[in-house]
N, C-alpha and C positions, 0 to 999 in steps of 0.2 A: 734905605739900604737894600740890597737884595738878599733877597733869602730863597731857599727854595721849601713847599709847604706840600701837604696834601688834606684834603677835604674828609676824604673817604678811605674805608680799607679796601685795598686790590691790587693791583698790579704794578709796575714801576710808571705804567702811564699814570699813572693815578698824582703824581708828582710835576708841580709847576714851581718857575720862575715866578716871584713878584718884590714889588717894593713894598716893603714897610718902611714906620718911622724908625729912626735909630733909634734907641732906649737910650736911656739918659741914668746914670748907675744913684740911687739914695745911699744917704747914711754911711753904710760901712760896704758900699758893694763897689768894682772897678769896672768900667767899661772894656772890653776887651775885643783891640780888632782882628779877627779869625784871618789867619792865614793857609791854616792846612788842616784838616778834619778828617775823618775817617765814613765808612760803613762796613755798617757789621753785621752779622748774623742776626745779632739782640733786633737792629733796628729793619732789619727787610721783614722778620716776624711781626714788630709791632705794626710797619705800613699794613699788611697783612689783617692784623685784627687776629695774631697769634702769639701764644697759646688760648684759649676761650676765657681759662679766669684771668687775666692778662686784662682783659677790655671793663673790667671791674673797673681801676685802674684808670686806663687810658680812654676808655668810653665804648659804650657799652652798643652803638649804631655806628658811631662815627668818632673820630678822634676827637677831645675836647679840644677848646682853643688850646690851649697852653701846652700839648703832643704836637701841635701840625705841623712845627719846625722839630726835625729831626736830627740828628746830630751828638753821639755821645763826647768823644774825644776830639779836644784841640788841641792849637799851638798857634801865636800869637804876637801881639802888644799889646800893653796897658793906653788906651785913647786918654782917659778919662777916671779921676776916683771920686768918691763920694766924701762930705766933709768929716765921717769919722773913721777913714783909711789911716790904718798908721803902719803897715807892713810895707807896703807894695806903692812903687813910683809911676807917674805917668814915663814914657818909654821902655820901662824891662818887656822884657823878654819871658812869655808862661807858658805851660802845659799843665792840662790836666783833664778834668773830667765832672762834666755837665752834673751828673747824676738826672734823679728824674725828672729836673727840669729841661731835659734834651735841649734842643733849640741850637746849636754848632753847625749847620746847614745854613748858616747866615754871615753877612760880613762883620757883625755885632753880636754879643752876648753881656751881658751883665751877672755878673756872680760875687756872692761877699767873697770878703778876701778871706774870710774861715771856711770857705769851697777848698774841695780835691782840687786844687790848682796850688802850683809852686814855676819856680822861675827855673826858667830852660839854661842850662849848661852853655855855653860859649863856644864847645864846638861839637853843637847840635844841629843839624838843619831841623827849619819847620815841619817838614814833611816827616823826617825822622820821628820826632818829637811825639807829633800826633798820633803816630803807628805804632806808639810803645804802650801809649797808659794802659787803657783796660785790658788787654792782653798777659803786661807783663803784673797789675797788679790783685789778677784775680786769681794768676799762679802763687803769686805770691800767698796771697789769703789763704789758698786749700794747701800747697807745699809747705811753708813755713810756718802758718799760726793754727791751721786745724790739724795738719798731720803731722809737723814738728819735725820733720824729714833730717834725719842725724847721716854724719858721716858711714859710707861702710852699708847703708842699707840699701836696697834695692827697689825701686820706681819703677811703672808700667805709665804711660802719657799714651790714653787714645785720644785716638784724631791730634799725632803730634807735628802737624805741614799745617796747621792753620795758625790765624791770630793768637789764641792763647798757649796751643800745645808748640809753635814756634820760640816761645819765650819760657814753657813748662821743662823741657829739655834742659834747657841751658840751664834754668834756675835750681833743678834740678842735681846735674852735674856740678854748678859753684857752692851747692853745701854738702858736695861728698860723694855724693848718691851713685849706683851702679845705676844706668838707665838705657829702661828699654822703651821703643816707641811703635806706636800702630799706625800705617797711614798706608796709602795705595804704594804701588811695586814705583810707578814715576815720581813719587817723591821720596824714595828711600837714601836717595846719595845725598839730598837736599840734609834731611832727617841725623844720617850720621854725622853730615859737616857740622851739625849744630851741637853734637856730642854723645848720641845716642849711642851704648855700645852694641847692642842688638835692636833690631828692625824688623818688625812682620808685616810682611804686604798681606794685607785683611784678605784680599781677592783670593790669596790662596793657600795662607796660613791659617794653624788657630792656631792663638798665644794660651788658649785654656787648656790644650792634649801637649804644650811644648817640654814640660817639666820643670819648668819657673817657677816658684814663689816671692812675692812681695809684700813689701812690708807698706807700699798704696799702691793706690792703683788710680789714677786721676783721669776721669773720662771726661773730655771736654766736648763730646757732639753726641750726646746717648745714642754710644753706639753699642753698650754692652748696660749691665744691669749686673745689683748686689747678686742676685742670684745664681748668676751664670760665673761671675768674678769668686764667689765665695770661697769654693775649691782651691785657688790658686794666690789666696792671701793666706800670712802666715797666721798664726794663732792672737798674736794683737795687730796685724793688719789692719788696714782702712780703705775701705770703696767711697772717692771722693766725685760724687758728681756733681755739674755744674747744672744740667736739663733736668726734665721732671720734679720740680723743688719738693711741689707739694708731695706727692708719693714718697720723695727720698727723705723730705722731712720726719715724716710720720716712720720712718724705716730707720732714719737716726736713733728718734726717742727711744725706740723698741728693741734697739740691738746695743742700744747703752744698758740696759737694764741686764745684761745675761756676759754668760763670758762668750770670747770666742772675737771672729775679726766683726767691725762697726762699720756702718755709715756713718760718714762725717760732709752735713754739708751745712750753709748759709744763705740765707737771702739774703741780707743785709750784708754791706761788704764798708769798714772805715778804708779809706784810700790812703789815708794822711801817712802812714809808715810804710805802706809800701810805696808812695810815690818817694817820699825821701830816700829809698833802699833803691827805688829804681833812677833816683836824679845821679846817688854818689856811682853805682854803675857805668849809666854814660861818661861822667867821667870822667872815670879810668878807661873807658871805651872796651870794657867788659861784654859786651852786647849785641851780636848780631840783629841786625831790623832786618826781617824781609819784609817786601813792598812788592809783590803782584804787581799792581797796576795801578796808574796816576790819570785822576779823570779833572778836566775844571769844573767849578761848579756848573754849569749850563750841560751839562753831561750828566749829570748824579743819577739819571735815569738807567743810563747806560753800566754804571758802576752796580743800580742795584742789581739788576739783569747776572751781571754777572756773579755778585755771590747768591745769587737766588741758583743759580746753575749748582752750585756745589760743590764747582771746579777751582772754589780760586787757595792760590798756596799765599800765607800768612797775612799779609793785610791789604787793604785796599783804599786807597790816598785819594781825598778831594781838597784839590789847592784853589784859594778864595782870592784871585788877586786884584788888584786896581783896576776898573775899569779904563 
């Protein structure tokens, strides 16, 4: 099968085409053949060998084997199941999400059938599909099950023109929320069409001197800190970040302990309920996808280049097709 791998942390050159063997699914796992994949922020830092304790992890000179196919989020068919599959058919239709065994950079993956994967809607395209999971369900985890986001209350989404604050908006706005988004001055009409009622272009606004207060405030590119947010959350407000875990971790524990607004974040993230929250969305076709740009795999170079730039608006598509 093709895959595309890297050896070493660096650059996008650092990224090759090769064949592997196809994997062959045990026991309770399905074969599943990749049609449309993603890249993300997550995965241009890991080529990278970023954040430093990150490489714990994924290895600590060089990627270990089982990192050097990259690949968080797909979208697919079942090839192939193993002989104690009893969910999932050879031909459906999935989407979902690799977790840490990445590896979606390839025209195969193997995952049990109790993997972040569920069956793709009917009228979903692949490309679609792949450009929703982790996006839509990391919003989900900080909006819905850490901050509990009630009708009537009011939302702050920085960095909200990319992959996850694309989907933070909207998820946002469908349980109630007043919401406001931070992103550059050229993606602010992109920003409102998705539902935002106010919009600060960072380049020349602060949303801290505006006279807003929130009740979260969901940073998705550490572009802002509890410290600087603190002022402008209400009294049980929550600064939800998604960067700096370990710092905001230890900022969690220590601001649970006192009154006043909290850090609220997670490493560990179950996929399984928001992926079903985000299957019945599609559809009713509740959901804007944006899609940047669409690379084939013999490209992915090119694809990483461009979210390493920092320019790209909400996601970015590598489709896997037939040779």
């Amino acid at each position: 099968m093709r895959a595309v791998k890297f050896d070493a942390y660096g650059t996008p050159d650092t990224l090759t085409q090769v064949d592997l063997p196809t994997p062959v699914p045990r026991a309770d796992q399905v074969l599943i053949r990749v049609r449309a994949t993603t890249v993300t922020s997550a995965e241009c830092g890991m080529r990278q060998g970023k954040p430093d304790w990150g490489r714990v992890i994924i290895g600590l000179r060089r990627p270990r084997r089982g990192f050097r196919v990259l690949g968080l989020e797909f979208a697919g068919d079942i090839a192939a199941v193993g002989p104690a599959v009893r969910q999932l058919r050879v031909g459906e239709r999935v989407f979902g999400f690799t977790g840490f065994g990445v590896g979606a950079n390839a025209e195969y993956k193997c995952l049990s059938e109790r993997a972040s994967l569920t069956t793709m809607p009917g009228n979903v395209a692949y490309t679609d599909a792949a450009a929703t999971v982790d996006g839509f369900t990391t919003a989900w985890h900080f909006l819905h099950d850490l901050a509990n986001v009630q009708n009537g209350q009011k939302v702050l989404v920085i960095g909200a023109s990319g992959s996850i604050g694309t989907y933070a908006i909207q998820l946002a706005k469908y349980l109630g929320a007043v919401v406001h988004g931070v992103c550059s001055g050229r993606n602010a009409k992109l920003v409102e069409e998705l539902g935002a009622d106010r919009v600060f272009d960072y380049t020349v606004e602060e949303f801290t001197t505006s006279g807003e207060r929130y009740d979260a405030i969901f940073d998705v590119v550490g572009g802002s800190s509890f410290t600087r947010c603190r002022s402008v959350l209400t009294p049980r407000g929550c600064y939800l970040p998604t960067t700096n875990l370990a710092v905001n971790t230890l900022l969690a524990a220590a601001t649970a302990l006192i009154r006043g607004p909290r850090v609220r974040t997670r490493m560990s993230v179950d996929k399984h309920a928001a992926l079903a929250a985000l299957r019945e969305l599609l559809i009713e076709d509740r959901l804007q996808i944006i899609i940047d740009r669409t690379y084939p795999l013999s490209k992915i170079a090119e694809a990483h280049r461009h979210v390493d730039s920092g320019h790209k608006v909400g996601n970015v598509v590598i489709t896997i097709e037939d040779d």
